[in-house]
ZAMARGU-4260 file (C-alpha; in steps of 0.2 Angstrom, whole numbers, plus 5000, padded with zeros to 4 digits):
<rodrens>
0) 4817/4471/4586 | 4805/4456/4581 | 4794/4469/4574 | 4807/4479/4565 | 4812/4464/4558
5) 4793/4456/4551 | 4789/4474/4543 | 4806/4479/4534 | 4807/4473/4518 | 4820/4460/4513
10) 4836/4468/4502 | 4841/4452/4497 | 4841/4448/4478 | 4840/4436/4467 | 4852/4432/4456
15) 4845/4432/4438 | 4857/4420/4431 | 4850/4409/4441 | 4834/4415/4440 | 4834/4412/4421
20) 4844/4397/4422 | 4858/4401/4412 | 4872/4391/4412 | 4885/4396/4400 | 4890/4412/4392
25) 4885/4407/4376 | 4866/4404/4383 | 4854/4418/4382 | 4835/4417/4392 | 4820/4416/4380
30) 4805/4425/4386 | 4791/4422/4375 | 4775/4433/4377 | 4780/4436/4396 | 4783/4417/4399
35) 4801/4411/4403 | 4804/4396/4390 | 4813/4380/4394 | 4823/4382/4378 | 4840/4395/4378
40) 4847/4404/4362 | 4865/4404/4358 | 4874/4415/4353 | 4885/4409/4339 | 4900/4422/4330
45) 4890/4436/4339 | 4873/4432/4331 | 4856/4424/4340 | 4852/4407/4337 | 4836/4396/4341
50) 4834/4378/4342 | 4822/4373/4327 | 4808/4365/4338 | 4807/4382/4350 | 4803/4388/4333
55) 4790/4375/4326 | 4780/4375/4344 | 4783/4391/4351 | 4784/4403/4336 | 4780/4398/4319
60) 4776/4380/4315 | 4778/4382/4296 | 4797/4382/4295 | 4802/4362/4291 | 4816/4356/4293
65) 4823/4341/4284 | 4835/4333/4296 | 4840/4319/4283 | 4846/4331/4270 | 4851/4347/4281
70) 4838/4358/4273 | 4826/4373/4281 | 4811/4376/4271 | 4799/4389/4273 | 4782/4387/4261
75) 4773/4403/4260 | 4758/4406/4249 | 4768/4407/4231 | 4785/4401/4236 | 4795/4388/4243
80) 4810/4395/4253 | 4826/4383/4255 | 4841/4386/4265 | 4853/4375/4268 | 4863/4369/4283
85) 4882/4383/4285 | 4876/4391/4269 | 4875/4413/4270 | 4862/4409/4253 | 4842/4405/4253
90) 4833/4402/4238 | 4816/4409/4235 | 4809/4397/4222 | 4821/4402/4208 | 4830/4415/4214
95) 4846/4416/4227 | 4848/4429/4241 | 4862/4432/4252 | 4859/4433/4271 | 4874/4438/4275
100) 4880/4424/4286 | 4874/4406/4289 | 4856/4404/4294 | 4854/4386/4300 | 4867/4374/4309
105) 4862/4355/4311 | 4864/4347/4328 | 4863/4332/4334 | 4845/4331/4337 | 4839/4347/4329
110) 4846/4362/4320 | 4848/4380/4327 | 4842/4395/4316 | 4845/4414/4316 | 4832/4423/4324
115) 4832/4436/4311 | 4829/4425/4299 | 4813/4419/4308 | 4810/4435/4309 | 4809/4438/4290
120) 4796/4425/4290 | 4784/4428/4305 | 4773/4439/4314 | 4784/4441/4329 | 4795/4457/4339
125) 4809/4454/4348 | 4823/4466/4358 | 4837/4459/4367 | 4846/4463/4385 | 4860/4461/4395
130) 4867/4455/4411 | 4861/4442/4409 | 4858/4440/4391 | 4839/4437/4388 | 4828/4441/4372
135) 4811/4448/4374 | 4798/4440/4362 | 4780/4444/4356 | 4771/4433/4346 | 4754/4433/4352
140) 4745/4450/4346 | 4732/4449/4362 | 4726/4462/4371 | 4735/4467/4388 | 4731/4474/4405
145) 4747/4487/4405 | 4751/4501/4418 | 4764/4511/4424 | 4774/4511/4439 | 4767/4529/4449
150) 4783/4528/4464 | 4800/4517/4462 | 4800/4500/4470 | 4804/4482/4468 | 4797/4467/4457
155) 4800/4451/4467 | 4802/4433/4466 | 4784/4431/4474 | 4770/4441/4483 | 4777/4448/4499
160) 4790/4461/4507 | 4804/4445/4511 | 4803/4438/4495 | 4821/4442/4485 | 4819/4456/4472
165) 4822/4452/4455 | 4822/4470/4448 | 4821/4488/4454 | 4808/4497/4446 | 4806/4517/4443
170) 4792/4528/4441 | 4783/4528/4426 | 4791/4511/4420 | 4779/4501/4410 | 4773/4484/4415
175) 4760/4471/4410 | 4750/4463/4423 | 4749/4443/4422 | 4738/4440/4436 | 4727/4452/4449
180) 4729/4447/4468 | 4721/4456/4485 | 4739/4467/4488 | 4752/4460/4474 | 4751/4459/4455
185) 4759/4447/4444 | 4769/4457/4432 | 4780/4456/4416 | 4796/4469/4414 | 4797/4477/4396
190) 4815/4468/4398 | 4807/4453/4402 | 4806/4450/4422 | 4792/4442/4427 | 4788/4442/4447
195) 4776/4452/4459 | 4774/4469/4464 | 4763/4479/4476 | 4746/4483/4468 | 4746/4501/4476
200) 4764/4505/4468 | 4755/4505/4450 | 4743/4516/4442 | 4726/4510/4435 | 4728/4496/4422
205) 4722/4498/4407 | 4717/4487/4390 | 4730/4487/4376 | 4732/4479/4358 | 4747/4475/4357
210) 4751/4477/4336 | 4766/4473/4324 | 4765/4485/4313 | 4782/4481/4302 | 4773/4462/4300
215) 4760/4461/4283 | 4748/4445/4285 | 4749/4433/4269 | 4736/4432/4259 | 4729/4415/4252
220) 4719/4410/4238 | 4707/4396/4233 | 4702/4389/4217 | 4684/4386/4220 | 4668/4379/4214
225) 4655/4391/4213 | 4641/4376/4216 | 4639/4366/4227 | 4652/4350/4226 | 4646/4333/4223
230) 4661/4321/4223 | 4660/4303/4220 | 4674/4291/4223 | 4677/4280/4208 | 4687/4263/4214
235) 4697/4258/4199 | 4707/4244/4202 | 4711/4239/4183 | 4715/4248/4166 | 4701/4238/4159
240) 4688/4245/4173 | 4688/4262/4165 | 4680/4257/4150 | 4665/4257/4162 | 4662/4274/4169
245) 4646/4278/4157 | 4636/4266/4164 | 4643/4271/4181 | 4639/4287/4180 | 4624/4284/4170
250) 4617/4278/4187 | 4620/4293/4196 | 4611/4311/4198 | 4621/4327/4202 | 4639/4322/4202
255) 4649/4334/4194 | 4664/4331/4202 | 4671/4311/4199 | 4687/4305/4209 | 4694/4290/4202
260) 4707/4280/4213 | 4721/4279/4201 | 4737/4282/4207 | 4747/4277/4224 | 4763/4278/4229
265) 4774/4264/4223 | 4790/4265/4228 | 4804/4275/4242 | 4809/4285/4226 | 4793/4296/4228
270) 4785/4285/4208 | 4766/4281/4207 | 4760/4267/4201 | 4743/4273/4187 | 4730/4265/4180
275) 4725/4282/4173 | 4714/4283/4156 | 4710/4301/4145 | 4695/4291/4137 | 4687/4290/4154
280) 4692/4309/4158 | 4687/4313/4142 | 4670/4305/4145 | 4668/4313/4162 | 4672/4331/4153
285) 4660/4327/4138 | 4645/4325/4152 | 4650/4344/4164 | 4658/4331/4176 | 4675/4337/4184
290) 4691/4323/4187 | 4699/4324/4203 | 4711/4310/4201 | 4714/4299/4217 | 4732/4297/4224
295) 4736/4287/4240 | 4748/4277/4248 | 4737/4261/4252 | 4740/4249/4239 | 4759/4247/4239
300) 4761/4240/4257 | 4781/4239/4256 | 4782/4256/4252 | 4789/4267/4267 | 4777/4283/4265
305) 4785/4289/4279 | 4803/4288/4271 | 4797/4298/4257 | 4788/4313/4265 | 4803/4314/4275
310) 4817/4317/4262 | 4814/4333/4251 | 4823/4325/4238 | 4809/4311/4237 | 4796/4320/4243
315) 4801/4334/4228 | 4800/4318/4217 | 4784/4312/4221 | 4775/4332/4219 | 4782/4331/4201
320) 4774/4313/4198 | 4759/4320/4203 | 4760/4335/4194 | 4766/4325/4179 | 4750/4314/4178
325) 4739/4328/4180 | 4744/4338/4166 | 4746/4320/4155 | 4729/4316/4159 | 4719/4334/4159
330) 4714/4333/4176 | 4705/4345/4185 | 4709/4341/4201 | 4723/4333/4216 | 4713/4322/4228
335) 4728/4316/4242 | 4722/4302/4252 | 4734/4295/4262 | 4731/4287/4278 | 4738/4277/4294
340) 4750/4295/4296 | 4756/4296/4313 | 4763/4312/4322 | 4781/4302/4324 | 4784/4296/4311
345) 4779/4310/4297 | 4766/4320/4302 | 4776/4337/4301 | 4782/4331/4282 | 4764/4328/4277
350) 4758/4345/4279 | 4775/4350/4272 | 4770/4340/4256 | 4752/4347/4258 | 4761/4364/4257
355) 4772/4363/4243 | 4759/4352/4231 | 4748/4368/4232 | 4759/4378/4225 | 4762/4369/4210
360) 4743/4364/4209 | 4740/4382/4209 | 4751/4390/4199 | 4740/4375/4185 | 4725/4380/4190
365) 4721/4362/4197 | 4711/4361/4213 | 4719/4354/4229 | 4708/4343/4240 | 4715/4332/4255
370) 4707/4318/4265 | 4707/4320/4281 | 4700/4310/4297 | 4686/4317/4310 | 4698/4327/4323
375) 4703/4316/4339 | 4716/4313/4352 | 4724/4303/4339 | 4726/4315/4326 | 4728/4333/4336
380) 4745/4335/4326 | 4735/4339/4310 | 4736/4359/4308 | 4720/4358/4298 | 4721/4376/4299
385) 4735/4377/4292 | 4732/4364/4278 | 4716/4374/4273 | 4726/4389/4269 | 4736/4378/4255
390) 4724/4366/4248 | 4707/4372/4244 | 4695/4360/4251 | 4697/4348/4265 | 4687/4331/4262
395) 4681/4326/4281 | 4681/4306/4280 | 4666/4303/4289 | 4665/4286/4290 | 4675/4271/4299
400) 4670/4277/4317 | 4671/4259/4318 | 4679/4248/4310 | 4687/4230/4307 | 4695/4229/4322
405) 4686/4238/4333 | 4670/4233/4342 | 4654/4232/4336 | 4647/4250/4332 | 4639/4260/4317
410) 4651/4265/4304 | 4647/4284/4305 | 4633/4288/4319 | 4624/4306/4315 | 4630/4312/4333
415) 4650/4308/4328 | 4649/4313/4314 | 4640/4330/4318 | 4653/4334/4331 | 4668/4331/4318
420) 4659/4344/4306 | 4658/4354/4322 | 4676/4351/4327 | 4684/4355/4309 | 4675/4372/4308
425) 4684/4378/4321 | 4699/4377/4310 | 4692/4378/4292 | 4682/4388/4284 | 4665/4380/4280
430) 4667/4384/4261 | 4681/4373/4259 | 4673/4359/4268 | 4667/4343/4260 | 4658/4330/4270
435) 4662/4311/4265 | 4650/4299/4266 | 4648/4281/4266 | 4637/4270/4256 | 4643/4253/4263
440) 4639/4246/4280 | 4647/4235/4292 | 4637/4219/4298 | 4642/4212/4314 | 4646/4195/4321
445) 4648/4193/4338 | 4652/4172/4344 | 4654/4169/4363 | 4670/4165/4369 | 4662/4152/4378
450) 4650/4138/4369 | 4639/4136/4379 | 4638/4152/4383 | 4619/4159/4377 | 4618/4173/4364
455) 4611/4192/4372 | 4612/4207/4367 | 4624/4215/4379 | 4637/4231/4380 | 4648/4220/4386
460) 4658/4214/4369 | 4672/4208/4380 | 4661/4191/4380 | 4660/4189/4360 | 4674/4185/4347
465) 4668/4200/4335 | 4671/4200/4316 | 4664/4212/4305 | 4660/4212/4284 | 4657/4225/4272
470) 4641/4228/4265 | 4633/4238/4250 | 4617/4245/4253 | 4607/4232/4245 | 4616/4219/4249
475) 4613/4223/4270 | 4595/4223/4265 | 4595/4205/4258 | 4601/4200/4270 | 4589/4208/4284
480) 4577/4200/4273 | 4584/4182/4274 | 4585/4182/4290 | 4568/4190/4294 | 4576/4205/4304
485) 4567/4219/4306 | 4576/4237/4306 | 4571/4250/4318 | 4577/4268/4319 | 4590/4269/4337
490) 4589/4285/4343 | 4606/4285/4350 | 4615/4282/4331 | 4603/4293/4322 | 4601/4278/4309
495) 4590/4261/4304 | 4597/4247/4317 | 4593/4228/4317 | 4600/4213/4325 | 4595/4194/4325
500) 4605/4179/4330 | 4607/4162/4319 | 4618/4147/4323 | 4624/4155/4342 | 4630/4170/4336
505) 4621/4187/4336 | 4622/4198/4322 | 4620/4218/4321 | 4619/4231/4306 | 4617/4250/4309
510) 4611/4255/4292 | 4616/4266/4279 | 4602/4271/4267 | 4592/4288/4262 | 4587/4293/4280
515) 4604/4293/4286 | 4610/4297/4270 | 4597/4314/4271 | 4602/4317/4288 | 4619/4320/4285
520) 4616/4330/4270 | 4607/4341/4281 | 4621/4345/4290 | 4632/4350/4274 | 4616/4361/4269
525) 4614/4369/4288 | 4633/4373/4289 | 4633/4379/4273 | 4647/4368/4266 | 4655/4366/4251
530) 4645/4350/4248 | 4647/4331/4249 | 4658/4316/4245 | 4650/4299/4243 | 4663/4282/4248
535) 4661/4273/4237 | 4651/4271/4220 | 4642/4254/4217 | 4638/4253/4236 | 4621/4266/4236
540) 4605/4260/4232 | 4597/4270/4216 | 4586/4280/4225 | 4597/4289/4238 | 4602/4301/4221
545) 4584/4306/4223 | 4589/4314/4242 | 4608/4319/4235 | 4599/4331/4222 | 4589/4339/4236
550) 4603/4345/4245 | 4616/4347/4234 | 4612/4360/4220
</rodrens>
């Protein structure tokens, strides 16, 4: 009997309700490329609905939606699609269409949206099943090990003869297999049960793509430059200033694109502020030079950026007063620099803004770029890959790897600064890349805490009160020679180094100049970028433009 009972398989099964945690009638199991998700559908009047953030995370992460005015929004490559909350209508940029029954509901916390209508919009398949209600989802177009079942059998909770069975299986019954083990396979259910089988119950496995044939990929477009781009930043902080670009630019070699910081956000309505001047475009056109105007939200401090990006209404307002000044003033570019965003508070809504400037900018012929920060922990929630199908270049701001703030360090070490190039081409295409640069430096102060403490050269910064203050180029070499320091090329920063000390406090500079200057430069030119961006004019000595026109054609 004890044997009998060790070697005959368990009947029991599993209750698939439970299984797929389902609670309540209206709740229907989401399996999502052979995963069970934590998120249920409802059914609602007889039709499927998903919550808005299974959509954003687990489907397609360009649907936005507007939770202070009730508002779905889709941006595709030419059109901006708007649905609003109980409404059976969607608008495609001018045009209405009629879904035939209502396509998003607010909730509390979120909004629910027919899956057909996700559907309409993304490169997914999904088939639904009963008892219990479940829907079947493929959104990843991978390759798959499938097979067929070769003799009926069981799937089961887990490997092994006593685990419950979730499903009865009958020959020549497709399944994918998860996971290989020694006697039972990991496998998915065309109707979406996943649990173990016995491996010598299936036929060979073998390699298929899975494909969506009903699904037509967008295609994007970029106004480019067919040369190499050589942007310099322009700070402007006064109508008057503008007078002088000729003999700014008169000081320079090979800039053909100028970027003037003129306009920043200046109010919660979505207005700018603008300090904007045709002469000075007019100028820059007269000498082959290209005017991507400037527009951020760093001047106006009591302005809440992330209240505007948040509400389409504003954020709708703000696009058309950018769009405004561009046409008034004959620019030939959008240059969007706006910082300090965090994934909280807006960072969905400025990609959404992102998104929907292009079009405009596009449909103008007025080039897109965007600022963006070296990729790290901090700033994962940028889909640059997703920007760089809207805008047509990305500007990496490589520069302020440290800071005021931070501790003592080089501004933009050649190692950093290489592995941000590094990290962005994984999501952008080198041709719409742009690699700031900075010609200021920092020079640090660091005081011990302690008087009587004696000034080293140490690691530990803990010890020292540090301070740090801008520096153009010339001016941190006047001050090397003042204080009769020497620099000396540090291996680990790629860059000219020097330190002294004066008055119990020891000072350090990691210089910016023509060989890091050149050394970055060769990264645009081995990578083959779309060129360079230089933070910020009256900061370079005059004969870095002499290795600029090396690189950049």
């Amino acid at each position: 009997t004890a044997l009998i009972n060790k070697y005959t398989p368990t009947k029991k099964t599993e209750d698939l309700k439970e299984y797929f945690n389902i609670s309540s009638d209206d709740e229907v199991a989401l399996i999502v490329d052979n995963e069970v998700s934590d998120y249920k559908a409802k059914i609602i009047d007889k039709k499927i609905y998903v919550d808005y953030k299974f959509v954003h995370d687990s489907l397609n992460s360009r649907f936005y939606w507007d939770a202070n005015e009730n508002v779905l929004l889709y941006t595709t490559a030419s059109d901006i699609i708007s649905a609003a909350a109980d409404s059976n209508s969607y608008s495609v940029t001018k045009q209405t269409n009629d879904f035939g029954y209502p396509i998003v509901k607010a909730t509390s916390d979120s909004a629910l949206i027919a899956l057909d209508y996700v559907k309409q919009y993304s490169n997914i398949t999904f088939k639904s099943y009963d008892d219990p209600a479940r829907i079947v989802i493929t959104s990843k177009w991978d390759e798959i090990d499938s097979a067929t079942v070769s003799k009926s059998t069981q799937v089961r909770v887990k490997g092994g003869i006593k685990s419950p069975i979730l499903k009865e299986v009958k020959k020549d019954d497709k399944i994918t297999i998860l996971d290989s083990g020694d006697k039972w396979d990991k496998v998915a259910t065309e109707d979406g049960v996943i649990g173990y089988i016995k491996r010598k119950a299936l036929s060979e496995s073998k390699k298929t793509k899975l494909t969506n044939p009903d699904y037509e990929e967008e295609t994007f477009t970029h106004i480019k430059k067919d040369k190499d781009i050589c942007l310099a930043w322009n700070q402007v902080t006064s109508q008057s200033a503008n007078s002088k670009v000729p003999q700014v630019i008169s000081s320079t070699k090979g800039i053909n694109v100028m970027s003037p910081t003129w306009f920043y956000l200046n109010d919660n309505n979505g207005n700018l502020a603008d300090i904007a001047s045709k002469d000075y475009v007019s100028y820059c056109h007269s000498q082959g030079i290209e005017v991507w105007g400037l527009f951020s939200n760093l001047e106006n401090t009591d302005v809440d950026a992330a209240y505007v990006l948040t509400h389409t209404s504003t954020r709708t307002t703000l696009i058309n007063q950018i769009m405004s000044a561009a046409f008034n003033y004959e620019l030939d570019g959008v240059n969007i620099d706006f910082e300090n965003i965090t994934e909280a508070a807006y960072g969905d809504s400025y990609i959404e803004f992102i998104r929907e400037l292009s079009i405009k900018c596009h449909n103008n012929g007025i080039s897109l770029s965007v600022d963006v920060t070296v990729p790290a922990s901090f700033n994962k929630f940028f889909n640059r890959s997703d920007m760089a199908k809207f805008a047509d270049y990305i500007v990496i701001m490589g520069y302020d790897e440290h800071y005021k703030g931070s501790d003592a360090g080089s501004v933009s070490s050649i190692p950093w600064v290489t592995e941000g190039v590094e990290s962005t081409l994984k999501e952008v295409p080198a041709d719409q890349i742009i690699l700031g640069m900075p010609f200021y430096t920092r020079i640090w102060e660091l005081t011990p805490k302690e008087d009587d403490d004696a000034v080293t050269d140490t690691e530990d910064q803990s010890k020292y009160t540090v301070a740090s203050q801008v520096y153009s180029m010339d001016a941190a070499a006047a001050q090397l020679a003042t204080n009769n320091a020497t620099a000396a090329l540090d291996e680990k920063s790629g860059q000219n180094y020097a330190e002294w000390s004066a008055s119990n406090k020891l000072y350090k500079v990691w210089l910016e100049d023509s060989t890091s200057l050149e050394k970055r430069l060769k990264l645009v030119d081995d990578n083959k970028l779309a060129g360079a961006a230089f933070w910020k004019l009256g900061f370079e000595n005059s004969s870095v433009w002499d290795t600029v026109i090396k690189y950049l054609d």
